[in-house]
C-alpha positions as CSV (number, residue, x, y, z in Angstrom):
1,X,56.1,40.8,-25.6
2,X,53.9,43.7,-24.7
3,X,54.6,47.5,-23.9
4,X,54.9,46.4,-19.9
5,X,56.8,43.0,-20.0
6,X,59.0,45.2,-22.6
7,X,59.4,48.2,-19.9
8,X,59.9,45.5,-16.9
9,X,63.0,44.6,-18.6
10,X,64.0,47.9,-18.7
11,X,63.8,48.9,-15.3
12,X,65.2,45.8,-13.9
13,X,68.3,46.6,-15.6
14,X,67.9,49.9,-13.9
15,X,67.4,48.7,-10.1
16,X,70.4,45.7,-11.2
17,X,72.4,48.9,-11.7
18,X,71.6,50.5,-8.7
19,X,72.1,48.0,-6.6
20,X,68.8,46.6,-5.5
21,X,69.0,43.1,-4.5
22,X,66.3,41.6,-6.2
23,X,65.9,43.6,-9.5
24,X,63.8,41.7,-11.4
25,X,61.3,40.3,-8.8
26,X,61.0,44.4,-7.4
27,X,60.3,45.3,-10.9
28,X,57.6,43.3,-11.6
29,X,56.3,43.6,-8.4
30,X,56.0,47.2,-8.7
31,X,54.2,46.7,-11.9
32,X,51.6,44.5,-10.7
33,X,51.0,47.0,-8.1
34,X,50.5,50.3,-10.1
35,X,48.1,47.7,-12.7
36,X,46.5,46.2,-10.1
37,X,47.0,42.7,-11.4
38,X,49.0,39.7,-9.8
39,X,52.6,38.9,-11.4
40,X,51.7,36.0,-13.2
41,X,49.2,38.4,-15.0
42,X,51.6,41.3,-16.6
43,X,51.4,39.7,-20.0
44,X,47.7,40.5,-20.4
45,X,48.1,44.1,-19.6
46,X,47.4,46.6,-23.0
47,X,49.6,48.5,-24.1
48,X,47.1,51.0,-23.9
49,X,46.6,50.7,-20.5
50,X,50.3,51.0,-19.8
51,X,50.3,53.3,-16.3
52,X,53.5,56.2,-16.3
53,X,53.6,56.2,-12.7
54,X,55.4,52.6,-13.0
55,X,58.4,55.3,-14.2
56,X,57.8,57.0,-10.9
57,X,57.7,54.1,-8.3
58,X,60.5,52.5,-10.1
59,X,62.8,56.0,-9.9
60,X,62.1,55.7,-6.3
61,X,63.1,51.9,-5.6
62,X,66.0,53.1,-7.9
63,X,66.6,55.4,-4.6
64,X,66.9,52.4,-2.5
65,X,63.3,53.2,-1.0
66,X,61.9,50.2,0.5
67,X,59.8,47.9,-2.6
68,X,57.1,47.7,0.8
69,X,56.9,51.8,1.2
70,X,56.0,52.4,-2.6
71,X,53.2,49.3,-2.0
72,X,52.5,49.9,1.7
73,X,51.7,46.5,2.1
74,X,54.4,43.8,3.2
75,X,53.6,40.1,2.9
76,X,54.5,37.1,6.0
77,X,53.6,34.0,5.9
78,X,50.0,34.2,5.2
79,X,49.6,37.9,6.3
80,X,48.9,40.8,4.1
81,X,50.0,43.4,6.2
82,X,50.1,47.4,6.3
83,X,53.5,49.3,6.4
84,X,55.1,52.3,5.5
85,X,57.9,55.0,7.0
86,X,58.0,54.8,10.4
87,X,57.3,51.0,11.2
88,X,60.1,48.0,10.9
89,X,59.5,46.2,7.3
90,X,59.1,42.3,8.1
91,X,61.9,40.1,6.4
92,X,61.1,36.1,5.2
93,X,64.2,34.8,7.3
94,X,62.0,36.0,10.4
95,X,59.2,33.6,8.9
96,X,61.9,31.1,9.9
97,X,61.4,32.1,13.6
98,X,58.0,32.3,13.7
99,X,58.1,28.4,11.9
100,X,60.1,26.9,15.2
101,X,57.9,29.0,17.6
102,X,54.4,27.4,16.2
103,X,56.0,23.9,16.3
104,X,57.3,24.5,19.5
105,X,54.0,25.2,20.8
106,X,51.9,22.7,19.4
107,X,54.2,19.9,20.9
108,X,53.2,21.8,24.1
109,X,49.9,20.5,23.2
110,X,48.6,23.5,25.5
111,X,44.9,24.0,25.4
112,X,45.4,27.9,25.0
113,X,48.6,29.0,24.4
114,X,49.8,31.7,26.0
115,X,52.3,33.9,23.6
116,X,54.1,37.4,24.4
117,X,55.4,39.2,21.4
118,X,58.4,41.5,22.2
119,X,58.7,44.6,19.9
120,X,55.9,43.5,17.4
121,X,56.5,46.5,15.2
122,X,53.7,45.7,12.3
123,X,52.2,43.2,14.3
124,X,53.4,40.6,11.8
125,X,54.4,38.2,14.4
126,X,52.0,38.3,17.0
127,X,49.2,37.9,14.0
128,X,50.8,34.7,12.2
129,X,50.6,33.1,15.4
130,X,47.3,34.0,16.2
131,X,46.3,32.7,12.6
132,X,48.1,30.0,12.8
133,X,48.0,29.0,16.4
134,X,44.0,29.4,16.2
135,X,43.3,28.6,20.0
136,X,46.2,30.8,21.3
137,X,46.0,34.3,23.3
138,X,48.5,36.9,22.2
139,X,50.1,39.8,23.7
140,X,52.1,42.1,21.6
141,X,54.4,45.1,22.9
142,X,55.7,47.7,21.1
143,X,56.7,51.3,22.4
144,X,57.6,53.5,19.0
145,X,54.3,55.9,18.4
146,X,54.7,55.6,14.4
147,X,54.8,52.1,14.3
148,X,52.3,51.4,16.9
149,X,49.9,53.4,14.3
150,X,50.3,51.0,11.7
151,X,50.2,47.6,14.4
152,X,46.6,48.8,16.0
153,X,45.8,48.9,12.0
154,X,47.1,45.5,10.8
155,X,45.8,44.1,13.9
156,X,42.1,45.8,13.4
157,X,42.6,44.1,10.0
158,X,42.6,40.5,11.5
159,X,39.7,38.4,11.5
160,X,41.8,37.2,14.4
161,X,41.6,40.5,16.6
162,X,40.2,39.0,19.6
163,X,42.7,37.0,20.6
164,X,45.5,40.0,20.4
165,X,46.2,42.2,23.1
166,X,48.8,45.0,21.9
167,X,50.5,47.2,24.6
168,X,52.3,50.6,23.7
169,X,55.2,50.2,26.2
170,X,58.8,49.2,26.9
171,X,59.3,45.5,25.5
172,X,62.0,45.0,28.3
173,X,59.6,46.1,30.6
174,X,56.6,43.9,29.8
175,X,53.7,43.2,32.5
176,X,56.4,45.0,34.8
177,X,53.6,46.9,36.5
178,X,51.0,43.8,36.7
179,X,53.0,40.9,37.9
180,X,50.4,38.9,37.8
181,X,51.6,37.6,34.5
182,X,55.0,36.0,35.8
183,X,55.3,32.6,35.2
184,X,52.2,32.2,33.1
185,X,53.6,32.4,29.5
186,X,54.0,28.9,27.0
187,X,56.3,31.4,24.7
188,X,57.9,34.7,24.7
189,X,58.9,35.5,21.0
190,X,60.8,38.2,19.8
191,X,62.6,40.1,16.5
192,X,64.3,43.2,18.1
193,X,66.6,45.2,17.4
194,X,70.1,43.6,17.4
195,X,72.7,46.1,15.2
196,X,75.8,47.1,16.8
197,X,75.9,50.9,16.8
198,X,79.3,50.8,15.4
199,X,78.1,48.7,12.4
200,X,75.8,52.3,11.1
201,X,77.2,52.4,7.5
202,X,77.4,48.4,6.9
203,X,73.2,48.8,6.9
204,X,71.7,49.0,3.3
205,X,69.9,52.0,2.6
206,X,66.8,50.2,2.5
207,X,67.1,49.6,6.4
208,X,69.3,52.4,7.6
209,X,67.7,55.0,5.7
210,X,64.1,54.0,6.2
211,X,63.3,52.0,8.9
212,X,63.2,53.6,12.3
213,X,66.3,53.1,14.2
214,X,64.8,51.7,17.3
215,X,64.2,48.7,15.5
216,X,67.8,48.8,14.5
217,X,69.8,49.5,17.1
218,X,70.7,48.4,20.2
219,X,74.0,48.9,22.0
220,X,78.0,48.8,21.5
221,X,77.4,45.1,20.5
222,X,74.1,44.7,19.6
223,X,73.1,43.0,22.3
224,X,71.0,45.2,25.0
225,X,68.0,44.5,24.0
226,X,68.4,41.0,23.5
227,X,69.9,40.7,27.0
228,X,66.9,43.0,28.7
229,X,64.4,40.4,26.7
230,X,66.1,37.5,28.6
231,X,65.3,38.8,31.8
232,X,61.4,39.7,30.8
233,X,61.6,36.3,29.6
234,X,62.8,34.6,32.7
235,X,59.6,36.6,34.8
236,X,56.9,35.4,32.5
237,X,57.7,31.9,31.2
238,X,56.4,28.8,33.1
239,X,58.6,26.0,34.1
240,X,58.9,24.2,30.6
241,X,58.2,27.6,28.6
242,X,60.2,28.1,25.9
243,X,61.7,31.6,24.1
244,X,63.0,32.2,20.5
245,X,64.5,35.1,19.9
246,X,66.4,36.9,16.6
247,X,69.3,38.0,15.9
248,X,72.1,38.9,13.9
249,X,73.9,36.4,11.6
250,X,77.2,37.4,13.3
251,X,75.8,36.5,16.7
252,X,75.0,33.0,16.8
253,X,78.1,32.5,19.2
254,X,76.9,35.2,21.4
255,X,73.2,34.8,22.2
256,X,72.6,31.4,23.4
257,X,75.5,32.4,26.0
258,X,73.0,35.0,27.5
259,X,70.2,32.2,27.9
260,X,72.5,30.0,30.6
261,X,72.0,28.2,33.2
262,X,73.1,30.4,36.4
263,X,70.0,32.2,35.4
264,X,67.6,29.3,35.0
265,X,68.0,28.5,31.6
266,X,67.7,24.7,29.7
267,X,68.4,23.5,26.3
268,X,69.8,26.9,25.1
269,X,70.8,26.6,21.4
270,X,71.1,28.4,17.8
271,X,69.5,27.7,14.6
272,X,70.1,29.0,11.1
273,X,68.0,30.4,8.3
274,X,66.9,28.9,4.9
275,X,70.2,30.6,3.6
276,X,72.2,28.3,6.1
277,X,73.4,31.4,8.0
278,X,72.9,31.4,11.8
279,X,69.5,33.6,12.6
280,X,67.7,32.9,16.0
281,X,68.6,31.6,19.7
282,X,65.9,28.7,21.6
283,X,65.8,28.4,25.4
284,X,63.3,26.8,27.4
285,X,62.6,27.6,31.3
286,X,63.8,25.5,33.7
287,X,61.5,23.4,35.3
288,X,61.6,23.9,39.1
């Protein structure tokens, strides 16, 4: 074992201890960062190349700082993506979302799909399904002034930049002032936020402490966001259009209750994460 692999060990017991959820796999991670290799590549570091500042990032993941601050890059899907304090940190269950909202659209079999993005944050959302959606036009909202610094960034990154239209405004409001965009949509997609204000102290640190809290919260229950979304939904979907939308893993009884069918709603239903827990509410426009 060389001096790193050796100090690896080490600090994962020291994130174990402080709580971080994925010790070992933040530990290493940290060290392929500050030696500018890939994981699988630690083991060919020198021991006189062994960097001090590993000490230092590790002290301050200790702290429950987000892994993706100390980095200030987050990975999804096939995105390498910019973040840091002040924008939402993207989490894999959302890649879950994004997964039914590219199938959904390619069973469209739409010759340009049409896609909103509802508080886009980093842009991680809108851009996988430009990528991965390669004919589709997307729109991406986002109103926070911090995080819309590091979105006009990722998506200035993208090779597919063309195709992405971001907006700094209201998610809830979207295309309020040009309704020439209701009824035009294939897909309105969104990850807001969806904590109950009561539920402040149940965050981790990682989230409550770091990420801004109008990605967070949203209400008594969570919910006003997510119930302002459905209505922006119902004004820019076409007949057949579908929504996905996430949410908490408490609220799978709740959502798909706001998506009915007094307000035009089909085929309303909740799915669940790879972790089996319930994660993010379909709908699809009525047809008329």
């Amino acid at each position: 074992m060389n001096l790193l692999l050796a100090e690896v060990a080490q600090a994962t017991q020291r994130l174990a201890a402080a709580g971080v959820p994925s010790p070992r796999f933040d530990a290493e991670e940290l060290a392929a960062y500050i030696h500018n290799v890939k994981r699988s590549q630690l083991h060919t570091v020198k021991d006189a190349d062994f960097d001090a500042r590993y000490w230092e990032a590790i002290a301050r993941r200790e702290a429950r700082e987000p892994l993706q601050h100390i980095t200030g890059r987050a990975f999804f899907r096939y995105l390498e993506l910019e973040v840091g304090p002040g924008v939402f940190v993207p989490r894999p269950e959302t890649e879950t979302v994004v997964e039914w909202a590219i199938n959904a659209v390619r069973d469209m079999d739409v010759a340009e799909p049409l896609v909103v993005d509802l508080c886009t944050g980093s842009g991680a959302i809108a851009l996988a399904l430009a990528q991965e959606l390669p004919r589709s036009i997307v729109h991406a909202f986002e109103m926070d002034e911090k995080a819309l610094e590091y979105t006009r960034r990722n998506i200035a990154a993208s090779s597919d930049r063309a195709r992405v239209t971001l907006h700094a405004g209201d998610a809830t409001r979207a295309f309020e002032d040009d309704r020439s965009w209701d009824g035009r949509f294939d897909l309105v997609i969104s990850n807001p936020p969806y904590i109950p204000l009561t539920e402040w102290e149940y965050v981790a640190p990682e989230a409550r402490d770091h990420d801004p809290e109008l990605a967070l919260f949203s209400g008594e229950d969570g919910l006003d966001t997510i119930r302002g979304i459905e209505r922006v939904a119902a004004r820019l979907l076409r007949p057949g259009g579908a929504v996905v939308i996430e949410h908490a893993d408490t609220q799978g009884g709740q959502v798909p209750w706001i998506f009915n069918e007094d307000a035009g709603w089909t085929d309303a239903a909740d799915h669940r994460d790879l972790n089996n827990r319930p994660r993010f509410t379909t709908a699809r426009r009525a047809s008329l």
